[in-house]
N, C-alpha and C positions, 0 to 999 in steps of 0.2 A: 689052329682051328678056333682057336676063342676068337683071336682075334676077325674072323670073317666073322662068325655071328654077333660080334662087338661092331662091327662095319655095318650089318646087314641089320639091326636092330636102330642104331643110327639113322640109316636112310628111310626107313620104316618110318621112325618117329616124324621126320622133315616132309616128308611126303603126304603123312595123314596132318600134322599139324598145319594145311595149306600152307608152306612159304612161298611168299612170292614175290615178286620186285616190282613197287613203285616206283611210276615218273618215267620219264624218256631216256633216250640214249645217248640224248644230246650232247656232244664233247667225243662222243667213240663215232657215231655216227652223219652223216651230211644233212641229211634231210633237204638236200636242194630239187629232188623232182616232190615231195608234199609238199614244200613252200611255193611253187610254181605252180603247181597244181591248186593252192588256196588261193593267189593272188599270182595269176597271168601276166601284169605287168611289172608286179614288183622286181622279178629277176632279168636279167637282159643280157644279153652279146652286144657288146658295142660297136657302133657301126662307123666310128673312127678309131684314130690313134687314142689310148687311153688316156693321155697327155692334156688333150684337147677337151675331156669330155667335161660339163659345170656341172654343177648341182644342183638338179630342175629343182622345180616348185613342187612335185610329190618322188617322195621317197621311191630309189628306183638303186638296186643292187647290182653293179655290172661284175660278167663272170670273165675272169681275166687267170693267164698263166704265169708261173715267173717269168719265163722269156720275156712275156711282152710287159710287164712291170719293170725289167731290169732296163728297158729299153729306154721308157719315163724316167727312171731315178738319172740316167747318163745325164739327163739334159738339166739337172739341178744341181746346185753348187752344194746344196744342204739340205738333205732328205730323210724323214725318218716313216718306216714302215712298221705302223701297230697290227701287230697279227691278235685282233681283236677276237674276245670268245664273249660273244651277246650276253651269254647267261652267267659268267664267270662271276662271282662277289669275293672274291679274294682282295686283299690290300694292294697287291699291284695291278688288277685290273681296275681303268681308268676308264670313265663316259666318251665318245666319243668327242660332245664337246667340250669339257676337261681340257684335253690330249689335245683340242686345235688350240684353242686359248694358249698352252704353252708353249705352243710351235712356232703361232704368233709374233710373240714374245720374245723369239729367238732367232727370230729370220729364217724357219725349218720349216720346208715343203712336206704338209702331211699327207700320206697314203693311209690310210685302214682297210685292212682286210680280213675279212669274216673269215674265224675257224669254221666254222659251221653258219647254217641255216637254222633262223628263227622267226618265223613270221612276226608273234608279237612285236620283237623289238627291233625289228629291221622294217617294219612298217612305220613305225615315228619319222617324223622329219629332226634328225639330228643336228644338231648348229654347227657346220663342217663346211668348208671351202670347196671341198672335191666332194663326188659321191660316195660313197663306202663300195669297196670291191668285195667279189666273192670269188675263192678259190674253183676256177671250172672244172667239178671233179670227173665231167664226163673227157673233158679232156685228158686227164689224167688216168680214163678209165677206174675208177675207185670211188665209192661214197663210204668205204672206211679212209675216218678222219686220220688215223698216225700214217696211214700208208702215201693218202693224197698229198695231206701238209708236207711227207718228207720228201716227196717229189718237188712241189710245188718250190719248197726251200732248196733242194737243188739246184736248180734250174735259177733261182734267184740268187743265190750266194755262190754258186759252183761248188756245192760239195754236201755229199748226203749224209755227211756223218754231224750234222749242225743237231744242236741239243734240243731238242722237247719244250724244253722249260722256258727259254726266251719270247718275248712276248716284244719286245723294241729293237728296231735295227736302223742305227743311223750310217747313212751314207753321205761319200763325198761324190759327184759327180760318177753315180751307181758304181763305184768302188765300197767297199764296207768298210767302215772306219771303228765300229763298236757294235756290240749288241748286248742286250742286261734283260734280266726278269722282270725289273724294276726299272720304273722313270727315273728314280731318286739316283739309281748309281750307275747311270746312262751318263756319261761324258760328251755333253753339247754345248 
């Protein structure tokens, strides 16, 4: 008995003291129909092979699935896929132009793909070769993020049991040859 009104004095105190949670939900959630919704053209359906698509002159996000990603990486000898999180300031997340610069460097076809939707910084014109891809979560039915990405990573590696944590995926002609949390301890 103590212990409920030891509960029930608790929630009492949380409830009158306002708590409340700041800031977005960016990272659990998609947010790809608000960004579409703030800017019309920024997100897109690609109206070719993703393979084909350059990198216009304003900032434009195409919504692509693993299937048709794994189809792109087939046709490159050396490919690496940043599953890129806009907002992420962690040590292993990398600028998108960073991340082409050492791709460069290495003879490595870069792909980036948005965990999520963020206007601010998917509105920049990024220094990158190809466009930045976004995961199509309506194709996936889902704009929660762990459910869509684990699909998404399905469908791209063939197996749903791929870890959370990895953020690089280098391929050999879309075969998977490594993947790391880190650039630093990525084998290319």
């Amino acid at each position: 008995m103590a212990l409920l009104w030891l509960s029930i004095l608790i929630f009492k105190t949380i409830t009158i003291s306002g708590c409340s949670i700041k800031g977005s939900f960016q990272g659990l959630y998609s947010y790809q129909d608000r960004t579409s919704k703030i800017a019309h053209s920024l997100i897109q359906k690609p109206t070719t092979f993703i393979c084909n698509l350059v990198q216009p002159d304003s900032p434009i996000v195409y919504l692509v699935n693993g299937v048709e990603l794994k189809k792109c990486l087939e046709q490159h000898e050396k490919s690496l896929v940043y599953l890129w999180r806009p907002k992420c300031s962690s040590d292993v997340c990398i600028s998108p132009g960073l991340i082409q610069s050492l791709c460069q460097k290495n003879g490595i076809e870069l792909f980036i793909v948005a965990e999520y939707y963020d206007y601010e910084i998917m509105s920049l014109n990024h220094p990158v070769k190809r466009p930045i891809l976004g995961i199509d979560c309506n194709f996936y039915s889902s704009h929660l993020t762990k459910k869509y990405v684990s699909m998404f990573m399905a469908d791209l590696l063939g197996s749903e049991n791929m870890s959370q944590s990895n953020y690089f995926f280098l391929f050999n002609y879309g075969c998977l040859q490594s993947m790391s949390e880190d650039i630093k301890k990525l084998e290319m």
